[in-house]
ZAMARGU-4260 file (C-alpha; in steps of 0.2 Angstrom, whole numbers, plus 5000, padded with zeros to 4 digits):
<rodrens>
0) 5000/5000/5000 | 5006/5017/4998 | 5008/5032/5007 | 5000/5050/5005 | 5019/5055/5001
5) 5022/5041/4989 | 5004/5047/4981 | 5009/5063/4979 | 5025/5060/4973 | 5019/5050/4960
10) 5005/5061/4955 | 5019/5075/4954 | 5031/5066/4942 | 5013/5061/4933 | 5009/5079/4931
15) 5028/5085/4926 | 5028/5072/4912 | 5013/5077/4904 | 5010/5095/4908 | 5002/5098/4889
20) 4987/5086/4895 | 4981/5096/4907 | 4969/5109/4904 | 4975/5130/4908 | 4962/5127/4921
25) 4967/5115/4929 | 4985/5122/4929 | 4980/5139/4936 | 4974/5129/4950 | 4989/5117/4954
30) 4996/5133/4954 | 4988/5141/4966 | 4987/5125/4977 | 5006/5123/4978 | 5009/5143/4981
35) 4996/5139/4997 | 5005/5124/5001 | 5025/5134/4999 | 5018/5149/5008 | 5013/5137/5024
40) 5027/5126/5023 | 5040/5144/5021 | 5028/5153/5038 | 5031/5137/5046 | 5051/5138/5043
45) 5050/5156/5047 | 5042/5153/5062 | 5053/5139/5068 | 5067/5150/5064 | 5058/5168/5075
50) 5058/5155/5092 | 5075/5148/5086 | 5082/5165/5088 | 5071/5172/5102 | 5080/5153/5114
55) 5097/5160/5108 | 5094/5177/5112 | 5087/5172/5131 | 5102/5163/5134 | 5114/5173/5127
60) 5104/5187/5139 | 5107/5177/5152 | 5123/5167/5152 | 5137/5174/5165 | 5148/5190/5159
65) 5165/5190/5169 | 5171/5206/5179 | 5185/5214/5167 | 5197/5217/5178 | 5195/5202/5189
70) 5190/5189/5175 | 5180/5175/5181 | 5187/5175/5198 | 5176/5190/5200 | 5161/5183/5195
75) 5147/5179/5209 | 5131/5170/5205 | 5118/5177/5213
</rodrens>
């Protein structure tokens, strides 16, 4: 049996082979399905990247920062 992926991926190199089948139609909308389905996929990257960013910048906030003079002989934790 094969999976939605292997589906799709067979549908895709269907499609890629015989692009002069389908109608204008038909290609206007797999057009538009595949912008929807780039423009989720690249929101859910850019997401992933915003918290990815927002973890480094809390730690880098909150990591230790010696004395200058004194180096990290100086440094107390609280």
């Amino acid at each position: 049996m094969l999976t939605l992926l292997a589906m799709q991926r067979r549908e895709i190199a269907g499609l890629r082979r015989t692009p002069s089948a389908v109608t204008a139609v038909a290609n206007r909308y797999m057009a538009d399905t595949s912008l929807d389905v780039f423009r989720e996929q690249y929101q859910a990257v850019a997401e992933a990247a915003d918290r990815h960013a927002n973890d480094a910048n809390t730690l880098n906030q909150a990591w230790p920062v010696p004395d200058r003079k004194l180096g990290w002989a100086g440094f107390i934790p609280d």
